[in-house]
C-alpha positions in Angstrom: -116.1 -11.2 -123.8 -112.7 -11.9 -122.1 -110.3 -10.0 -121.4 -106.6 -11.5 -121.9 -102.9 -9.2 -121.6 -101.5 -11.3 -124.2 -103.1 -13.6 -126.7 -101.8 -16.4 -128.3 -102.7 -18.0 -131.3 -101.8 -21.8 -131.6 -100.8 -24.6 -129.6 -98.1 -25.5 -132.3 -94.3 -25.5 -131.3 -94.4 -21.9 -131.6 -97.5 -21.3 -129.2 -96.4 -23.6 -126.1 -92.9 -21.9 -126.5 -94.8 -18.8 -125.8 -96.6 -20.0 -123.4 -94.0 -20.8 -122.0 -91.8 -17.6 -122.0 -94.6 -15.6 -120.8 -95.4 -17.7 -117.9 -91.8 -17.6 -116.9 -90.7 -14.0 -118.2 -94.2 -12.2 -117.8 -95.7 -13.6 -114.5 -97.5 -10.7 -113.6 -99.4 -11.1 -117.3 -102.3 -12.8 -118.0 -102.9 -15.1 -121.1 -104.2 -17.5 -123.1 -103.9 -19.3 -126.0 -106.4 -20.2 -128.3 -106.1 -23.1 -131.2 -108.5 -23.8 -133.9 -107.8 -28.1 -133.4 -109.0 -30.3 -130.6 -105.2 -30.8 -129.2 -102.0 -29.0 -129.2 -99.1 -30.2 -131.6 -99.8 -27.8 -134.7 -98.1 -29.6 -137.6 -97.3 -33.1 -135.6 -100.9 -33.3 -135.3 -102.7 -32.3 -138.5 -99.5 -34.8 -140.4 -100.4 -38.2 -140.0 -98.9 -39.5 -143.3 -97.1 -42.7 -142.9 -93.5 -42.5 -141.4 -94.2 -38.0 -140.4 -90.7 -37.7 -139.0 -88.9 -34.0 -138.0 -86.6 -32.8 -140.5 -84.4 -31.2 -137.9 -82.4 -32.9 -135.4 -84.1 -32.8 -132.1 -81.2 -31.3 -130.1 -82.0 -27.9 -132.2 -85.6 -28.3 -133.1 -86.9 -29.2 -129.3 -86.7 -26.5 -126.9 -83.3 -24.6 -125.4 -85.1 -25.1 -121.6 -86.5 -28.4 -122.1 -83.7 -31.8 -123.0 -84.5 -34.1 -125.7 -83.3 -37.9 -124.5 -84.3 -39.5 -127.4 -82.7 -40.4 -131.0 -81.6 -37.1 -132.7 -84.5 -37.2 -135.8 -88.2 -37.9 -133.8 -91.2 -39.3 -135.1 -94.4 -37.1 -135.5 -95.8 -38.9 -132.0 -92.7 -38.5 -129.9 -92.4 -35.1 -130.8 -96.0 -35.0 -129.6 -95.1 -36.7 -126.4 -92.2 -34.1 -125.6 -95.0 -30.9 -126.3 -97.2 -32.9 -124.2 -94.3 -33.1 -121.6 -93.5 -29.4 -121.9 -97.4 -28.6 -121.3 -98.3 -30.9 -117.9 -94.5 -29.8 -116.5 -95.2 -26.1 -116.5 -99.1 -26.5 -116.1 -100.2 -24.7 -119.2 -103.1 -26.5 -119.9 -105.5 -23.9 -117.8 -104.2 -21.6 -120.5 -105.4 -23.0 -123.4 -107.9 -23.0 -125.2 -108.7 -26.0 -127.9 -111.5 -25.6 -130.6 -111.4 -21.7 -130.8 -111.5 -21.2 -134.5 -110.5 -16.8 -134.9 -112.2 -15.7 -137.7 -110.9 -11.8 -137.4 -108.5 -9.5 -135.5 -109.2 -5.4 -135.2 -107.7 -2.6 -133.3 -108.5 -0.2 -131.7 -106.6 3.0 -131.7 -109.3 4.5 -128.9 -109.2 1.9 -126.7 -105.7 0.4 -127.9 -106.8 -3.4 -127.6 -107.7 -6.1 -130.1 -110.9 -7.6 -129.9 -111.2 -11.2 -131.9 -113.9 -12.7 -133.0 -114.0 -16.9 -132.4 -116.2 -19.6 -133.1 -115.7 -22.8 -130.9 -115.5 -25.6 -133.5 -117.6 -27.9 -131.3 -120.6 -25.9 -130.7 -120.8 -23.3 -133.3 -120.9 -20.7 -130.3 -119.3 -17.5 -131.0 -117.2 -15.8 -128.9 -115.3 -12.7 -128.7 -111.7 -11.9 -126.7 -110.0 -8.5 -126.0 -106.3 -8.5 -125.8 -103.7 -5.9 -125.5 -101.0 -7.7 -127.5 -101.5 -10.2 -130.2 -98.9 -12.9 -130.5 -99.5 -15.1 -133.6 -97.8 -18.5 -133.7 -100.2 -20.4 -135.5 -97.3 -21.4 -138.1 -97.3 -20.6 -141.8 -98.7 -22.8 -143.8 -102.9 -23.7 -144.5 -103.2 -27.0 -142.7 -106.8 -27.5 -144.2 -105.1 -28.7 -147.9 -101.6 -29.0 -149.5 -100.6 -27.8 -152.9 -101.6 -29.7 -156.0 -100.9 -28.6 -159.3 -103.6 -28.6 -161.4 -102.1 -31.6 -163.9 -103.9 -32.3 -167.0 -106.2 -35.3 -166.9 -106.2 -35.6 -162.9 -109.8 -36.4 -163.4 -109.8 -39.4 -165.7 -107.1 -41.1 -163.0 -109.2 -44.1 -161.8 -107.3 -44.5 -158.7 -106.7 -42.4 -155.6 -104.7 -39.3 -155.7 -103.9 -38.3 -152.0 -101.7 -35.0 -150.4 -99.5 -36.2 -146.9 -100.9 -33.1 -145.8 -104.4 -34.8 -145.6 -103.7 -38.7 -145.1 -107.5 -40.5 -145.3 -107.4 -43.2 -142.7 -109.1 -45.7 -145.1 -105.9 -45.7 -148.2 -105.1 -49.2 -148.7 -101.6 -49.1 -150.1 -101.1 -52.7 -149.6 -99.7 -55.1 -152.8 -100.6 -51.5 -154.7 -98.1 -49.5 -157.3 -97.7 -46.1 -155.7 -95.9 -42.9 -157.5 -95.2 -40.1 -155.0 -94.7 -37.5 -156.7 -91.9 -34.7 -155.7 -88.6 -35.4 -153.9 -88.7 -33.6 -150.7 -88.3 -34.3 -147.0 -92.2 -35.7 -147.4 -91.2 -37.5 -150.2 -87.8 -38.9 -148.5 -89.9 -39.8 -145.2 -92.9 -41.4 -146.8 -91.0 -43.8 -149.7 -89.0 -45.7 -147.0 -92.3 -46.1 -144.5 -94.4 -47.3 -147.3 -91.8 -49.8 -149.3 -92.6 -52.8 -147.4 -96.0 -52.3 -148.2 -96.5 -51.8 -151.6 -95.9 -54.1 -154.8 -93.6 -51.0 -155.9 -92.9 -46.9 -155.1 -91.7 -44.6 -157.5 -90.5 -41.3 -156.4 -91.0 -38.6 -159.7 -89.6 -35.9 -159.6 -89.1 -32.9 -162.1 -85.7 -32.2 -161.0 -83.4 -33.8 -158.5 -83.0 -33.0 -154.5 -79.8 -32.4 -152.2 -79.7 -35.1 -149.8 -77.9 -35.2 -146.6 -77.8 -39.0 -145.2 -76.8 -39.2 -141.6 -77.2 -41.6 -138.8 -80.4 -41.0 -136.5 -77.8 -41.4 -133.2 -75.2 -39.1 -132.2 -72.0 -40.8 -130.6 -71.1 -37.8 -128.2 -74.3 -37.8 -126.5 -74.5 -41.7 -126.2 -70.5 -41.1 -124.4 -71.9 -38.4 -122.2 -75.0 -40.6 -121.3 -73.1 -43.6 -120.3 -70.6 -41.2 -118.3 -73.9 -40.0 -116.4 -73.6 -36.4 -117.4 -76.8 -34.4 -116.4 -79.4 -34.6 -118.8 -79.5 -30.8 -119.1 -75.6 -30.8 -120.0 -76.1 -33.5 -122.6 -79.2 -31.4 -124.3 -77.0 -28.4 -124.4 -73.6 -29.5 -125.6 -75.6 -31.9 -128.4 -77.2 -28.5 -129.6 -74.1 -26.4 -129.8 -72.2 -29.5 -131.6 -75.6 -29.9 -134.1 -75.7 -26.4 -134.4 -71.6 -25.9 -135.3 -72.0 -28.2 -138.0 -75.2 -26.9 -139.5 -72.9 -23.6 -139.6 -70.0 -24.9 -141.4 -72.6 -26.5 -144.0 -74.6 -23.1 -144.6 -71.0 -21.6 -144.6 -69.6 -23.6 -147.7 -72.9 -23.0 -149.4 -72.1 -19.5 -149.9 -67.9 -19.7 -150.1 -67.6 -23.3 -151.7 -71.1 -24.0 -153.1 -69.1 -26.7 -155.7 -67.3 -28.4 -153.2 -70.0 -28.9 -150.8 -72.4 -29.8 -153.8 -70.1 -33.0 -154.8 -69.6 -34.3 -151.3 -73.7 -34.4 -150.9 -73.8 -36.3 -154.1 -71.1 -38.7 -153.3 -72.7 -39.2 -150.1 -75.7 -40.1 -151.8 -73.4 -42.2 -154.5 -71.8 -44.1 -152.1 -75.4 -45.3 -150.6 -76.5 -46.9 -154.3 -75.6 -49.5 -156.5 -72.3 -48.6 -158.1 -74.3 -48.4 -161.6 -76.8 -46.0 -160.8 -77.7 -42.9 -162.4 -76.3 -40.3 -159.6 -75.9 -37.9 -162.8 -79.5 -38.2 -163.8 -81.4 -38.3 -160.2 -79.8 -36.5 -157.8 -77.3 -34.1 -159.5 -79.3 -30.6 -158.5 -79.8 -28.0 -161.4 -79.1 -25.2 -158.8 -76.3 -24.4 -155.3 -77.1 -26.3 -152.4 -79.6 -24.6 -149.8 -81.3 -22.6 -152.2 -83.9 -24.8 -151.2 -83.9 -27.0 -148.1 -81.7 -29.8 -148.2 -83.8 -33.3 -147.3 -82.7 -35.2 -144.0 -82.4 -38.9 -144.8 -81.6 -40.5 -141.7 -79.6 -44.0 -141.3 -80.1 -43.6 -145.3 -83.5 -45.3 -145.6 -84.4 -43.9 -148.4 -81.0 -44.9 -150.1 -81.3 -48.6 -149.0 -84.9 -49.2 -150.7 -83.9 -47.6 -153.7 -81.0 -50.0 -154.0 -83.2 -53.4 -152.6 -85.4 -52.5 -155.7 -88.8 -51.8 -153.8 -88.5 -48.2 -154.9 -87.1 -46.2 -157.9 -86.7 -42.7 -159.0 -87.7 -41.1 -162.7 -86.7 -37.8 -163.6 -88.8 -36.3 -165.8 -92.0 -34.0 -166.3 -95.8 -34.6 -166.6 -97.8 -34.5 -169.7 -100.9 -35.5 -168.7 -102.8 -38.2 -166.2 -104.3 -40.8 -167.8 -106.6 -43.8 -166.4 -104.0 -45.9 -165.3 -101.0 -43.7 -164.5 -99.1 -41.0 -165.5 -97.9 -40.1 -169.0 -94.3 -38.4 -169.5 -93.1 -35.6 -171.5 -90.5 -38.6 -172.9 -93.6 -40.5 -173.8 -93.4 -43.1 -170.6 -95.9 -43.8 -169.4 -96.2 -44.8 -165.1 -98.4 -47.6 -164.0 -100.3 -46.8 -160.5 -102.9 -47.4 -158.4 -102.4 -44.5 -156.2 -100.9 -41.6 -156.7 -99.1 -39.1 -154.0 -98.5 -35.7 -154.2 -95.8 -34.4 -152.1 -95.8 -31.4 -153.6 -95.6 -28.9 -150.7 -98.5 -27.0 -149.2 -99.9 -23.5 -149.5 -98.4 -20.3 -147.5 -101.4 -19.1 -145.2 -100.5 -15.3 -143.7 -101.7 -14.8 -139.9 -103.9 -17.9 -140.3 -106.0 -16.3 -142.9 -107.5 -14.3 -140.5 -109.2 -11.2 -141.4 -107.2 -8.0 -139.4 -108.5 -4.4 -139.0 -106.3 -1.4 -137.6 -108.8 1.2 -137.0 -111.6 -0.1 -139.6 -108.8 -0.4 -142.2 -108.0 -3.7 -143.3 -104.6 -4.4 -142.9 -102.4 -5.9 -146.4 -98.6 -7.7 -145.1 -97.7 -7.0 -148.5 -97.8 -2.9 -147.7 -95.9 -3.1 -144.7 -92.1 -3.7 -144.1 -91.2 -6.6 -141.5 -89.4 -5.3 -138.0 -87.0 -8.4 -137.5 -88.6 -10.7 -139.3 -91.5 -10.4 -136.0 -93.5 -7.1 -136.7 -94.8 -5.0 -139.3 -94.7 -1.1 -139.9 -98.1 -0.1 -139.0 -99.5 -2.4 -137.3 -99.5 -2.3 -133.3 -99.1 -4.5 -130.7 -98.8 -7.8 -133.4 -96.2 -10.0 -133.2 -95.4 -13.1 -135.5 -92.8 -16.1 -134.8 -91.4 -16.8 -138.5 -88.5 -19.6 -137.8 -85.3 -19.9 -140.0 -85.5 -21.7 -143.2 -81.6 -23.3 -142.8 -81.8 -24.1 -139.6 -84.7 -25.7 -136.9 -88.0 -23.6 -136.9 -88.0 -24.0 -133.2 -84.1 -22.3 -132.6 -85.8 -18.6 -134.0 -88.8 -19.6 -132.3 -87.0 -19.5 -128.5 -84.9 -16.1 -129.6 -88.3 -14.5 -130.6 -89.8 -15.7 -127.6 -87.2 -14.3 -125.4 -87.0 -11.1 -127.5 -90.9 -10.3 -126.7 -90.7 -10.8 -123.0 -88.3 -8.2 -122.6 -90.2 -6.2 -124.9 -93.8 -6.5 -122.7 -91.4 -5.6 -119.5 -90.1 -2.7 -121.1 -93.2 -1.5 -122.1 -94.1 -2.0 -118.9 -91.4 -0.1 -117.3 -92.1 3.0 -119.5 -96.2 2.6 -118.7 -97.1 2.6 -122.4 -99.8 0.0 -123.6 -98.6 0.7 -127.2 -96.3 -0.2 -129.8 -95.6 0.5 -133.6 -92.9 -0.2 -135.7 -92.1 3.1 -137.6 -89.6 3.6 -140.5 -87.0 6.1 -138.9 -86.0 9.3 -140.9 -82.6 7.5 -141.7 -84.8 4.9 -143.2 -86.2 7.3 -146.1 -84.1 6.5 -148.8 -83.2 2.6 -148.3 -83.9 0.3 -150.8 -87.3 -1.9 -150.5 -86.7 -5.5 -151.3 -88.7 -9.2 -151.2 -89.0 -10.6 -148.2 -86.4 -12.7 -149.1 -83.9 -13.1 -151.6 -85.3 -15.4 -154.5 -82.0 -16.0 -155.8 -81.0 -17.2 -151.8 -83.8 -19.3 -151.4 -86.7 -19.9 -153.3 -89.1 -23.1 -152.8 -92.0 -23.2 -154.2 -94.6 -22.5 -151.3 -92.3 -19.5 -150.9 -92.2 -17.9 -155.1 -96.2 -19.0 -154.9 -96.6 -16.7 -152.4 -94.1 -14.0 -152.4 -97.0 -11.2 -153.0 -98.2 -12.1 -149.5 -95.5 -11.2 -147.6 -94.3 -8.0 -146.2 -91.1 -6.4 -147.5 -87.7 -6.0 -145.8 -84.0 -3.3 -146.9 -81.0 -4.5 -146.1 -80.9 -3.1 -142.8 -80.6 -5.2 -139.9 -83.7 -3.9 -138.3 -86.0 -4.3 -141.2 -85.3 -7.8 -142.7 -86.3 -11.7 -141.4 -82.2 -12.8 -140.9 -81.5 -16.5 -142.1 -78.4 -16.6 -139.7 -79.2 -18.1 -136.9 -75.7 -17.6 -136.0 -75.6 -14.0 -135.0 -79.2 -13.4 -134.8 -78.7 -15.7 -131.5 -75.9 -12.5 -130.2 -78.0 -9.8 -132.1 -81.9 -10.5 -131.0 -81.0 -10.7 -126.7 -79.1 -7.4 -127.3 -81.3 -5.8 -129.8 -81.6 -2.0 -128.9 -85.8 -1.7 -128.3 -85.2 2.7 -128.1 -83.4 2.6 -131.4 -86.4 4.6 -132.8 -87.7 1.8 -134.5 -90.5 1.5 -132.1 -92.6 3.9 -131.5 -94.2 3.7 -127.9 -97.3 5.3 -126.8 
């Protein structure tokens, strides 16, 4: 058994900005981080689907400390190669720990540690870790298997039906009619890498997407680059300008939802043939950024719908048959293969088993402590990134935010800490985690009995606003009663 001050769990985006913190913030504080695959990367390795591209400019999804020089949307392998970057630069590899599979978590309220039980994938050895705090970053979806709908008929299909989320090596998609089916960011990133490559793609969808077509280059930082500004400087002034934008967007959503909707479709309109059915495909049933709106960069996914190599049906499935897909409208869709890009499943704490004291421990009866800890529970601490904005922006606030949390548990010499409702907390409401009628994709209404609750007290809820979270979180009053140290 090893003994660790602060465990981390993944090697994801979230886990190597931990890492990261800690070694810089914490130095007296030993760690290590332990991940389930046989590298680091989280997501941008476990996605290998033709095309896997971010879905966040890099300027806001890469690091605050660490500069991206590269064009603002990243492939799945550059992203890969910056984490890599971040990893040999600030010689974290001697910290982590790859193949560590953790089957379960339990506290103890004697000893106040967590002890973790750990198989190591490549030998079947099991292995156990103590840790005084528990730092889970291990993301927040099941990367094992995506979500499928159970469609009628699926098993009479005589072709190949394939999730992104688990890309076989040996799918021939060459001269082959392909349906993806969904209208996502997997679906918008996948169409335009396999267009070339099939005799034909069809995107189906049930209901249409907001777009948001952009360039993938961003003329101020090419200007600042040729002026030889410091990398650093570039990184920084690139985020704030990405970031002031993204604002004003998630602004007009709320004040102007009507406005803002008819300038994403005529963005999108002006991209296709002047006949196309805007009104039919990509004309949302609901405000934009109730769910995420889909990056399309340089319009890809625009220009192969218009060459004719791709196409887009609106409509719902009746049933599979042995050569397709037949339509409520009595269609029926031609394939060979058949994609689902139809999200993935919502995994809480890595499906890991946790105890407090021999009791197992249900999210769904606790109330979330910004968004990061749960009433109850000690010494646990979650990074949950923004839904509106770049995972990674929440990501560096929470890192920052448990730093000085660890040194100020260290400066009062307690080795404990519980969120606690306050006695001005008796009588506030109990809500969702989050607001269905705010945002509400799928993988979130699936799983919405998973997930702890929140009020609508600052302190108690996961914020969406990235924009004073970023003033709140630094300044966040830790002997607010809220946490109860011991």
């Amino acid at each position: 058994m090893e003994h660790f001050d602060v465990l981390i769990v993944g090697a994801g985006i979230s886990g190597v900005d931990a890492a990261y913190h800690l070694k810089e913030k914490c130095s007296g504080k030993t760690f290590v981080v332990l991940e389930a695959l046989e590298s680091f990367g989280g997501t941008w390795l476990t996605h290998r689907y033709p095309g896997i591209r971010s879905d966040s400019d890099l300027h806001t999804f890469g690091y605050g400390f660490k500069p991206w020089t590269d064009a603002p949307i990243a492939s799945g392998s550059q992203i890969l190669s910056y984490m890599g970057e971040v990893i040999e630069e600030n010689d974290l590899h001697p910290h982590i720990r790859y193949r560590h599979r953790i089957h379960s978590a339990s506290w103890s309220g004697d000893e106040n540690l967590w002890t973790l039980e750990a198989t190591k994938t490549d030998t079947g050895e099991r292995c156990q870790f103590t840790t005084s705090f528990l730092w889970m970053c291990q993301g927040y979806y099941r990367h094992a298997e995506g979500y499928t709908p159970d469609w009628s008929g699926m098993e009479q299909f005589t072709g190949r039906i394939v999730h992104p989320q688990t890309w076989p090596d040996d799918l021939d998609l060459d001269g082959k009619n392909v349906i993806v089916i969904g209208s996502g960011a997997t679906a918008a990133t996948l169409i335009p890498a396999i267009a070339n490559i099939c005799a034909h793609v069809t995107m189906l969808q049930r209901s249409p997407t907001y777009f948001f077509a952009r360039p993938n280059s961003n003329e101020v930082v090419d200007m600042l680059r040729d002026l030889e500004i410091p990398e650093e400087w570039i990184h920084e002034i690139a985020r704030r300008k990405s970031l002031k934008e993204q604002e004003a967007i998630t602004r007009l959503s709320f004040e102007e939802p009507e406005f803002l909707q008819t300038e994403l479709i005529t963005m999108v309109s002006d991209l296709l043939p002047p006949d196309y059915d805007v009104e039919t495909h990509f004309t949302p049933r609901y405000r934009p950024w109730r769910q995420r709106i889909a990056l399309v960069p340089d319009g890809d996914l625009f220009a192969e719908i218009s060459s004719g190599k791709a196409s887009v049906v609106t409509d719902e499935i009746e049933s599979f048959t042995k050569g397709g897909i037949l339509l409520t409208s009595g269609a029926e869709l031609a394939a060979d293969v058949i994609i689902t890009a139809t999200g993935f499943n919502l995994s809480m704490l890595g499906d890991i088993h946790f105890t407090v004291d021999g009791e197992t421990v249900d999210l769904a009866d606790s109330i979330t402590y910004r968004g990061m800890m749960f009433t109850g529970v000690p010494n646990l601490l979650w990074i949950f990134g923004y839904f509106r904005a770049s995972w990674t922006l929440r990501a560096d606030l929470v890192c920052e935010f448990t730093c000085r949390l660890l040194n100020h548990m260290e400066t009062l010499g307690v080795t404990k800490v519980t969120p606690q409702l306050r006695p001005e907390d008796a009588e506030m409401q109990i809500l969702p985690w989050i607001d269905p009628e705010n945002f509400n994709p799928g993988y979130l209404t699936r799983s919405m009995h998973l997930l702890p609750s929140r009020s609508d007290k600052p302190e108690w809820q996961h914020s969406q606003d990235y924009w004073s979270e970023k003033d709140i979180l630094p300044m966040a009053d830790l002997d607010d009663g809220c946490l109860i140290y011991e």
